[in-house]
BALOBA-1460 file (C-alpha; in Angstrom, 3 decimals):
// residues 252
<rec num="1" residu="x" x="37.570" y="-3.928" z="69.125"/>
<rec num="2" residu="x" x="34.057" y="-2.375" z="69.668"/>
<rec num="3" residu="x" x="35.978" y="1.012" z="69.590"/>
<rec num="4" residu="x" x="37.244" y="0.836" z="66.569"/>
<rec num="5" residu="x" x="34.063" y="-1.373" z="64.794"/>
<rec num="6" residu="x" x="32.082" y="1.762" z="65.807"/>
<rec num="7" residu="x" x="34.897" y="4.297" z="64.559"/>
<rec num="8" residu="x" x="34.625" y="2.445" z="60.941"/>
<rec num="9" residu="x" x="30.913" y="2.721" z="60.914"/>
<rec num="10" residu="x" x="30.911" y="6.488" z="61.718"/>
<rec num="11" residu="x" x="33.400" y="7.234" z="59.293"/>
<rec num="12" residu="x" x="31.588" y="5.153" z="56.517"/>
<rec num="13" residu="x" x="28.554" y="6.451" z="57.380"/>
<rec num="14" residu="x" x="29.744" y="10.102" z="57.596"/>
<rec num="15" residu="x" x="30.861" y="9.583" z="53.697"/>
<rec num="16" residu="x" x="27.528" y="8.135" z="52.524"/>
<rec num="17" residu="x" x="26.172" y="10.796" z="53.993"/>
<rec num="18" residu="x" x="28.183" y="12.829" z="52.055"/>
<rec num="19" residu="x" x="27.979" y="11.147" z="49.064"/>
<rec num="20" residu="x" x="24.151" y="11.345" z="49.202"/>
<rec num="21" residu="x" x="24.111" y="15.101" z="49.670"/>
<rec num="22" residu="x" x="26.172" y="15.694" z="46.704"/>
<rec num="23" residu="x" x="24.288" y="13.597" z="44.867"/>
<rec num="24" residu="x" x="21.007" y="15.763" z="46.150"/>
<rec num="25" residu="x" x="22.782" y="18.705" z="45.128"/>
<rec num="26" residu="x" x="23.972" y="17.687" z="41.767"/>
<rec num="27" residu="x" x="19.986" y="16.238" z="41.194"/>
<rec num="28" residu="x" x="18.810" y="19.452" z="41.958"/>
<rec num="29" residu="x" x="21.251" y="21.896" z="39.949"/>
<rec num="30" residu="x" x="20.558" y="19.211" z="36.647"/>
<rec num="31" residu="x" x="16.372" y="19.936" z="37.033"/>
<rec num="32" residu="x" x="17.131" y="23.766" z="37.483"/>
<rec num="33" residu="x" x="19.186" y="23.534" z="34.651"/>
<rec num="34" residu="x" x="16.917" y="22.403" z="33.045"/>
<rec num="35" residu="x" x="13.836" y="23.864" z="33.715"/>
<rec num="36" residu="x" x="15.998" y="26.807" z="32.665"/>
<rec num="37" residu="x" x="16.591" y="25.556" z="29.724"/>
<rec num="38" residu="x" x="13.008" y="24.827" z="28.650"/>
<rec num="39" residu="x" x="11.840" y="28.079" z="30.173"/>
<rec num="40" residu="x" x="14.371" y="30.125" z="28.048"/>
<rec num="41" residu="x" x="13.139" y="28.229" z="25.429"/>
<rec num="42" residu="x" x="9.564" y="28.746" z="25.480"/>
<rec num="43" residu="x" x="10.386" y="32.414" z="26.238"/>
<rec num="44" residu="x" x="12.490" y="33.134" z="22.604"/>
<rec num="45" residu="x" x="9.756" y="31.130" z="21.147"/>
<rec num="46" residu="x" x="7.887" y="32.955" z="18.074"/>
<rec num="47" residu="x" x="4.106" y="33.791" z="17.939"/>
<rec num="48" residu="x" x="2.952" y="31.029" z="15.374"/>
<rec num="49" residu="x" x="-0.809" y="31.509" z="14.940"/>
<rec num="50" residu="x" x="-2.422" y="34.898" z="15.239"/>
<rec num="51" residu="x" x="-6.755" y="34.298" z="15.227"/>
<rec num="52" residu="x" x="-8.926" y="37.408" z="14.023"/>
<rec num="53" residu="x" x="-12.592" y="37.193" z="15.313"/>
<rec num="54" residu="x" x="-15.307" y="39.906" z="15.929"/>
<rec num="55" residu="x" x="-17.869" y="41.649" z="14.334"/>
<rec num="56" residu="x" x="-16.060" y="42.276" z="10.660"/>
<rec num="57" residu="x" x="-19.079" y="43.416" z="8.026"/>
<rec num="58" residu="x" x="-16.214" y="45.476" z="5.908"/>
<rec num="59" residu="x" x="-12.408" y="44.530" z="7.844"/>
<rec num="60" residu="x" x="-11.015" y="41.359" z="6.652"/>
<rec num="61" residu="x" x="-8.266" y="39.445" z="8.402"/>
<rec num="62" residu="x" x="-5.908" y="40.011" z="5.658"/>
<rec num="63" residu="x" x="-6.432" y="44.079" z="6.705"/>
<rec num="64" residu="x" x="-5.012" y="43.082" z="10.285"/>
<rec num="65" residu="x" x="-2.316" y="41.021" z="9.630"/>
<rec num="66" residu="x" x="-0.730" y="43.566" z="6.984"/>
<rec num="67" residu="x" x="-1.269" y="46.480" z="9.653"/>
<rec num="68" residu="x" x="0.961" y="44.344" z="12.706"/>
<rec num="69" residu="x" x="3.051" y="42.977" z="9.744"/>
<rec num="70" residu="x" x="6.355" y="45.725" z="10.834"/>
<rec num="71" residu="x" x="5.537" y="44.444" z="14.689"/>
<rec num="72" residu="x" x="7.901" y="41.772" z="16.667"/>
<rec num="73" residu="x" x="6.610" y="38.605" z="16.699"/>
<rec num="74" residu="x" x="9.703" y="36.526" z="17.148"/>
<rec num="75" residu="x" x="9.536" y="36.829" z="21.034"/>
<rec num="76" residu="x" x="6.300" y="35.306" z="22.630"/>
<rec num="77" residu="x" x="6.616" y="37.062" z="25.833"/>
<rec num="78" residu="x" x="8.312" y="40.342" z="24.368"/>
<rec num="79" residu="x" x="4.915" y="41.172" z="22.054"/>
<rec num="80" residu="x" x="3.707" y="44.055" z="23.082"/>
<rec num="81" residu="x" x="-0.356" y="43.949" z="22.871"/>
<rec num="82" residu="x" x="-0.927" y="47.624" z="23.287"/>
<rec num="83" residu="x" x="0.907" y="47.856" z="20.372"/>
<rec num="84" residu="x" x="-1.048" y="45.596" z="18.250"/>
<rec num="85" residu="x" x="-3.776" y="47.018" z="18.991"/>
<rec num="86" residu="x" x="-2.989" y="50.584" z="18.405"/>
<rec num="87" residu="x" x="-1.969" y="49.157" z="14.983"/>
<rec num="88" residu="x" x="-5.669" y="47.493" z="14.308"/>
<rec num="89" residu="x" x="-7.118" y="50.668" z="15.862"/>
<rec num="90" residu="x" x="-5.984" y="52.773" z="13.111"/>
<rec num="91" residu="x" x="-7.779" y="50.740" z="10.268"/>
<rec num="92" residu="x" x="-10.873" y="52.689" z="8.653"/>
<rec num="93" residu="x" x="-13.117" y="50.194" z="9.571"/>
<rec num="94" residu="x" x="-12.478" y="49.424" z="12.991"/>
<rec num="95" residu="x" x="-14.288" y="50.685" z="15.875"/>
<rec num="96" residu="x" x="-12.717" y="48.833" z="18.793"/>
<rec num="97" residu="x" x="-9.979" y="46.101" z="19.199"/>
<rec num="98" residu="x" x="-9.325" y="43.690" z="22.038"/>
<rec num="99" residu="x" x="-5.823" y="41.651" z="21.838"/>
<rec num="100" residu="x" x="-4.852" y="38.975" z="23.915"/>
<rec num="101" residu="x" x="-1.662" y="36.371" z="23.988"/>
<rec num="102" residu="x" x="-2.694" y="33.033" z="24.584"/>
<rec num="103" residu="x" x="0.319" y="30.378" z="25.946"/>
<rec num="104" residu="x" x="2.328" y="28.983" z="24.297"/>
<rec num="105" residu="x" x="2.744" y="30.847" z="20.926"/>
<rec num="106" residu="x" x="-1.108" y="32.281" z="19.817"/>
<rec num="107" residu="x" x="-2.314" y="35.747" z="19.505"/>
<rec num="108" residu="x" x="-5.529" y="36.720" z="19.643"/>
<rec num="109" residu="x" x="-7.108" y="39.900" z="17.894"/>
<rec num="110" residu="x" x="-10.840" y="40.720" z="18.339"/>
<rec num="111" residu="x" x="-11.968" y="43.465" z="16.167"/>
<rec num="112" residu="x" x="-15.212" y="45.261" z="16.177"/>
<rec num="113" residu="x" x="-16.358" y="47.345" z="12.894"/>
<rec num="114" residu="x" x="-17.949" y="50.917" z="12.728"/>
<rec num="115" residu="x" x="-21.323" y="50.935" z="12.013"/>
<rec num="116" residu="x" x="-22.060" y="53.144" z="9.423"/>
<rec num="117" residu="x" x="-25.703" y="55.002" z="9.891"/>
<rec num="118" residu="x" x="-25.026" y="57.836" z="6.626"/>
<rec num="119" residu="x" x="-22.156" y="59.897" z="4.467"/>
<rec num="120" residu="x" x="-21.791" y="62.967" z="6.634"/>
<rec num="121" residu="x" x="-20.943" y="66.228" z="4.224"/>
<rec num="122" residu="x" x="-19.659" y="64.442" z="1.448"/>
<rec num="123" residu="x" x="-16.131" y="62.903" z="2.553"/>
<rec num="124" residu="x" x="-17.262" y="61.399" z="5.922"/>
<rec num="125" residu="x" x="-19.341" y="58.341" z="7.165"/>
<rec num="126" residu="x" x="-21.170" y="58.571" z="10.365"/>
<rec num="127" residu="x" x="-21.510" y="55.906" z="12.597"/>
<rec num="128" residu="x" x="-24.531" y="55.008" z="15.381"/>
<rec num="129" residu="x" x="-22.754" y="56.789" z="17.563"/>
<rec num="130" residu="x" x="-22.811" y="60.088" z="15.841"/>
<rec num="131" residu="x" x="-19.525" y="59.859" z="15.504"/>
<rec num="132" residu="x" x="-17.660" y="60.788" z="11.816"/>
<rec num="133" residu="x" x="-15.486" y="58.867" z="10.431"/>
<rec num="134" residu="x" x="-13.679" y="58.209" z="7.499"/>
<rec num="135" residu="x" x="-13.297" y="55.061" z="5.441"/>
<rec num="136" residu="x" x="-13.143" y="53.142" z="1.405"/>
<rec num="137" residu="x" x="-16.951" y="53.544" z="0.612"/>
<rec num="138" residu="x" x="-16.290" y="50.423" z="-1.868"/>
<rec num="139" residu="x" x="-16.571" y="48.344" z="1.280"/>
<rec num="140" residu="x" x="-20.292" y="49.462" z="1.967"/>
<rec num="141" residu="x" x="-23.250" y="46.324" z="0.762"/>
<rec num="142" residu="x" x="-25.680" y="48.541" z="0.761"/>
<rec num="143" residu="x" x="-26.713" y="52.532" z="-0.168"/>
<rec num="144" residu="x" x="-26.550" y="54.953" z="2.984"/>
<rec num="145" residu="x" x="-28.531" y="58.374" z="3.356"/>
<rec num="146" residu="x" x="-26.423" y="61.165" z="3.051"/>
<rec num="147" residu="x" x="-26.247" y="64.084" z="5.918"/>
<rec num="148" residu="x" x="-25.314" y="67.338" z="5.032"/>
<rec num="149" residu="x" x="-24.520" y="70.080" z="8.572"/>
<rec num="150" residu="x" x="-22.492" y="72.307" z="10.377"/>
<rec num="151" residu="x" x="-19.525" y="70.783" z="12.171"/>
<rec num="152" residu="x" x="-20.364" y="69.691" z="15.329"/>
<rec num="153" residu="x" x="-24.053" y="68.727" z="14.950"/>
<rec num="154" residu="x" x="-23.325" y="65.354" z="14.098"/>
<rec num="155" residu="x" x="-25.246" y="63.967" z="16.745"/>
<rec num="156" residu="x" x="-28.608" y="66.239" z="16.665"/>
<rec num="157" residu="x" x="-28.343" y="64.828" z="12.548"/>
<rec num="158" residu="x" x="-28.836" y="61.691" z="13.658"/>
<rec num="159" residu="x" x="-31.001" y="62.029" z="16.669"/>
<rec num="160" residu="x" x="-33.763" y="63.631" z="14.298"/>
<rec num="161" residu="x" x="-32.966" y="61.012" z="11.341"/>
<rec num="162" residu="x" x="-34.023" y="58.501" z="13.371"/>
<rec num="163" residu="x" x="-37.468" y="59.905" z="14.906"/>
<rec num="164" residu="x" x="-38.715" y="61.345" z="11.734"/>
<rec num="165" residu="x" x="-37.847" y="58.452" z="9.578"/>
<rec num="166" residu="x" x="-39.274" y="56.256" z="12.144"/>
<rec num="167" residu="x" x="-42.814" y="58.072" z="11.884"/>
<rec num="168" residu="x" x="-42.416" y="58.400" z="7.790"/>
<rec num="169" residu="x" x="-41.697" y="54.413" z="7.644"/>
<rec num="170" residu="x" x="-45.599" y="54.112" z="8.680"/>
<rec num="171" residu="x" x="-46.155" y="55.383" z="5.146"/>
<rec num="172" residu="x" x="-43.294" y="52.932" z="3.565"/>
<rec num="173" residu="x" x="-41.341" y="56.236" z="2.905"/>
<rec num="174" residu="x" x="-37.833" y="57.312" z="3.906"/>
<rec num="175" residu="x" x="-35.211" y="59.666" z="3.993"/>
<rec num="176" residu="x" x="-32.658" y="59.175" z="1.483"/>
<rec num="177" residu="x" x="-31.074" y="63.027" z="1.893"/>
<rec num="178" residu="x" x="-31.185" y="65.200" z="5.164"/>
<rec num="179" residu="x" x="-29.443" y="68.542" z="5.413"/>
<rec num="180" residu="x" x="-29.383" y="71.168" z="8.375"/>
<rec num="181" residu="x" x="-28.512" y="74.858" z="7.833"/>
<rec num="182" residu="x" x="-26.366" y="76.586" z="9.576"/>
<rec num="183" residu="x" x="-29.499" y="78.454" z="11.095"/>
<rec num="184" residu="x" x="-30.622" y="74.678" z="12.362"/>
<rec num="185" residu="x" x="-33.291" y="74.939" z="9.356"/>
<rec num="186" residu="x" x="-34.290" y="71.663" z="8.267"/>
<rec num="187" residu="x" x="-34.887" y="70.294" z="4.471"/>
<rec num="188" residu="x" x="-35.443" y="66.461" z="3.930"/>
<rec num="189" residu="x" x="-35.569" y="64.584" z="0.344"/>
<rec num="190" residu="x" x="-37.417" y="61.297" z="0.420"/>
<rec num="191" residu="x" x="-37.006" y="58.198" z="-1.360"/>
<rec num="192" residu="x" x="-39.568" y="58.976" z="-3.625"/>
<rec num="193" residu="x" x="-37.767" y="62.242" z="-4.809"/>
<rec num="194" residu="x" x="-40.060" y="64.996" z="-2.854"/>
<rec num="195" residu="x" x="-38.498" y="67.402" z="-0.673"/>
<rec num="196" residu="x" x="-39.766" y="68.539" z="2.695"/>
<rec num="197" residu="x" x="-38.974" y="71.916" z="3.812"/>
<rec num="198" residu="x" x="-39.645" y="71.465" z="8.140"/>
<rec num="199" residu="x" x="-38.422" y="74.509" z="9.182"/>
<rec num="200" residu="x" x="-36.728" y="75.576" z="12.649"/>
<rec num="201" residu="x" x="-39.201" y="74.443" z="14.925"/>
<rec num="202" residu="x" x="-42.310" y="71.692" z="15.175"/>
<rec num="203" residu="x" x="-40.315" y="68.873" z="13.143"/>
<rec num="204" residu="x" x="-42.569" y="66.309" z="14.543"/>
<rec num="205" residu="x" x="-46.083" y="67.835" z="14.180"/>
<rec num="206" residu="x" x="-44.694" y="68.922" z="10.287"/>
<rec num="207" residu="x" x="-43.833" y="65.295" z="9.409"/>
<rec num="208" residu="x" x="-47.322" y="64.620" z="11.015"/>
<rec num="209" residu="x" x="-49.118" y="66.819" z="9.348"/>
<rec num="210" residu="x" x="-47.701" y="65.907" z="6.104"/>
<rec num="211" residu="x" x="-48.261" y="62.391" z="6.262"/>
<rec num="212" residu="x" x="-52.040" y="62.939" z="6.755"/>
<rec num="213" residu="x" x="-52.154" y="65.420" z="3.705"/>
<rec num="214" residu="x" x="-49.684" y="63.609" z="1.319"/>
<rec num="215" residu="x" x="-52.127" y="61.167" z="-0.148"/>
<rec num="216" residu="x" x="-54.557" y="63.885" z="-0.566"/>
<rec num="217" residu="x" x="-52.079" y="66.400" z="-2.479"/>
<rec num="218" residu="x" x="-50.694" y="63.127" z="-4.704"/>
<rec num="219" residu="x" x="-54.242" y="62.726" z="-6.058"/>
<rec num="220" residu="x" x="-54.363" y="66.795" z="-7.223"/>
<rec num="221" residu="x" x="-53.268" y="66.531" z="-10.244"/>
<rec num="222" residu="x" x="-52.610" y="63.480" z="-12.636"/>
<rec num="223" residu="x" x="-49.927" y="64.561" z="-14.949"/>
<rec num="224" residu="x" x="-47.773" y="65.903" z="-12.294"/>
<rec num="225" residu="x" x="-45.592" y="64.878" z="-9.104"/>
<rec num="226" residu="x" x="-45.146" y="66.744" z="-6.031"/>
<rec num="227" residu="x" x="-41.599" y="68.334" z="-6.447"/>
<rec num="228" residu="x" x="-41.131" y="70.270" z="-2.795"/>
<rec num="229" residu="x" x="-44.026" y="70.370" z="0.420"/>
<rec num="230" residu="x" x="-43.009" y="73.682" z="2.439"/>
<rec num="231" residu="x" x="-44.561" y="72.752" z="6.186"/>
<rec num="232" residu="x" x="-42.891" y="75.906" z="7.781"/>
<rec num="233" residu="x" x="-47.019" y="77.675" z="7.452"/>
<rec num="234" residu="x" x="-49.218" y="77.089" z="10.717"/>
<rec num="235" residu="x" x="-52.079" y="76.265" z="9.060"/>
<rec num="236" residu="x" x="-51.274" y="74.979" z="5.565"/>
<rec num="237" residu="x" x="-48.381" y="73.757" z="3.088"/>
<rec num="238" residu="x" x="-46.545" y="75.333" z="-0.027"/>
<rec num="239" residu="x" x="-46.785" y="72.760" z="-3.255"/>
<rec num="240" residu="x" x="-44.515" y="72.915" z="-5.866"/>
<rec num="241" residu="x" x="-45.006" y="70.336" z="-9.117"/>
<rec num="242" residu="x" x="-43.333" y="69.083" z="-12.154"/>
<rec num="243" residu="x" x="-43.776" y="67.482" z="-14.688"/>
<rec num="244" residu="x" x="-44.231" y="63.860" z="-14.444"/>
<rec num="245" residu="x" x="-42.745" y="63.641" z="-17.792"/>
<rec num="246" residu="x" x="-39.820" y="64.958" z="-17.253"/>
<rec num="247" residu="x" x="-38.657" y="62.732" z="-14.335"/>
<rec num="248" residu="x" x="-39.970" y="59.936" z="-16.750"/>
<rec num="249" residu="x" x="-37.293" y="61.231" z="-19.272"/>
<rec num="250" residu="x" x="-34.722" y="61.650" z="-16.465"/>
<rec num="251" residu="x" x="-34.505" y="58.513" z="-15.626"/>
<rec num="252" residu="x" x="-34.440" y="56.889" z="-19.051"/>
């Protein structure tokens, strides 16, 4: 009788045993499933928000979202962010782009714009950098100095810009045209119209020296305005004049 008491509880224990490992089993298969499931579904999910920050003086967001427009956005984890941002890179205004995804369904796009220092030769701009670039001048707030020079001297251009228009600013005056020769001769116009012949060499002692003989020359002569200063003499300066009339007239 004990035999056979023990025999039944064995055998229905062996079978809740049983039971309770397929149930395990089963349990465990249904959350796979279904974290499956939810992960295949998060994975075909679409990018649904795409955010445009940085430093944007002249690119607008519209500009970024019609240049990834053609990309795939359907697939969250299938966007490819070097390819965004090869797309943003090749707007005029941009100087650097940063792209990120951000879980579940965002992109973001940082975009940083050229800085634009002065037209270079006409059809360029060029940047602090010294770099030339090209771009829709309609964008530009404000009026830029224009640089005129031999390919390749982009950087010396602005190099000198910005020490001799720092030591003319002392005299509230400015550069508003620069051009360098192909000989590396240098000819300034300022923003009151005169133009500056500097020469090869001594570009800093020149401006110098003009600045301390400037208010002097202005007082010469009454009914006329310094046209040209040539500073390329060691001990003096070339005048030319015209009439103050005529610039009168030309700019009525």
């Amino acid at each position: 009788m004990n035999t056979a008491t023990t025999q039944e509880k064995i055998h229905w224990g062996f079978w809740l045993g049983l039971v309770f490992f397929v149930c395990v089993v089963i349990s465990i298969l249904s959350v796979a499933w279904f974290v499956t499931k939810q992960v295949a579904a998060q994975e075909s999910a679409p990018v649904t928000s795409v955010v445009v920050t940085g430093e944007m003086p002249y690119t607008t967001r519209q500009d970024v979202l019609m240049a990834i427009d053609s990309l795939p956005m359907g697939n969250f984890f299938k966007v490819d962010v070097n390819q965004v941002q090869q797309k943003v890179s090749n707007l005029p205004w941009v100087y650097s782009v940063s792209v990120r995804k951000q879980w579940p369904d965002e992109l973001k796009v940082y975009v940083v714009d050229q800085k634009p220092i002065a037209h270079w030769n006409g059809e360029f701009f060029l940047n602090d950098q010294g770099m030339a670039f090209q771009a829709d001048e309609s964008r530009l707030r404000n009026g830029l100095p224009a640089f005129f020079g031999p390919e390749g001297t982009e950087q010396l251009a602005l190099e000198n810009y910005h020490s001799l228009n720092e030591l003319l600013s002392f005299d509230q005056l400015a550069i508003d045209e620069l051009v360098l020769s192909e000989r590396h001769s240098w000819l300034l116009t300022l923003n009151d119209g005169v133009k500056l012949n500097l020469g090869r060499e001594e570009r800093v002692e020149r401006i110098q020296r003009f600045m301390n003989i400037y208010p002097i020359i202005k007082t010469k002569q009454q009914d006329k305005q310094v046209d040209y200063i040539d500073l390329r003499y060691d001990t003096g300066v070339a005048v030319g004049w015209k009439a103050a009339k005529q610039e009168q007239k030309s700019l009525t």
